[in-house]
N, C-alpha and C positions, 0 to 999 in steps of 0.2 A: 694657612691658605689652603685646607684641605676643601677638597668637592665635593659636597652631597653624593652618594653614592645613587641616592635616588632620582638625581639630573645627570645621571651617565646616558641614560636612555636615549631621553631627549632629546641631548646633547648630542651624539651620537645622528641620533636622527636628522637633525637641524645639517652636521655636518655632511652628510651620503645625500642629501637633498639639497646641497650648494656642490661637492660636487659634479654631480649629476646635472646640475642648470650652466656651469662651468663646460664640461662634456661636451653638450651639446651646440656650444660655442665652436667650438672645433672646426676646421674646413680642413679638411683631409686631402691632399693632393691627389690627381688621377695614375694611376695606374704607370702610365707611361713617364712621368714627372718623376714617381720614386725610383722607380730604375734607374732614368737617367740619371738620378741626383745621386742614385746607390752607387752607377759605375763611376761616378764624376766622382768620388769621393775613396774608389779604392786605386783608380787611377794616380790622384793623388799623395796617397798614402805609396804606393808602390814607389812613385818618382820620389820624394823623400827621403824613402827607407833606401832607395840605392844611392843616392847622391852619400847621406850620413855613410854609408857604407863603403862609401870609396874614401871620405875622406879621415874616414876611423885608419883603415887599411893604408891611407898614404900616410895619415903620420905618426902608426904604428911601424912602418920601416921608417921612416925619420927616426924615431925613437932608436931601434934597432942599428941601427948606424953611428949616432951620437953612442950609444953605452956599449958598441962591439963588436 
């Protein structure tokens, strides 16, 4: 199943030129949309990482209690 070493080119080529027609497909949000989605998204990540983080911490003294 080896490949013509001489249709790498090509091939190659055919590939940067889909995608590149791909690419151009794109709609890029404004400016003001990434932010907000950037801060919506470490906001979130914040409130998770503390919630997981209090309840590592409470039943890590559970633990602490039960074995001591």
């Amino acid at each position: 199943m080896a490949t013509n070493p001489a249709n790498w080119a090509k091939d190659l080529t055919r590939y940067l030129s889909e995608v590149q027609g791909e690419y151009k497909k794109i709609s890029w949000p404004a400016q003001n949309e990434a932010l907000a989605g950037s801060i919506g998204v470490v906001v979130v990540v914040a409130v998770i990482t503390t919630v997981l983080g209090l309840i590592d911490f409470g039943l890590s003294r559970i633990m602490q209690l039960i074995l001591g």
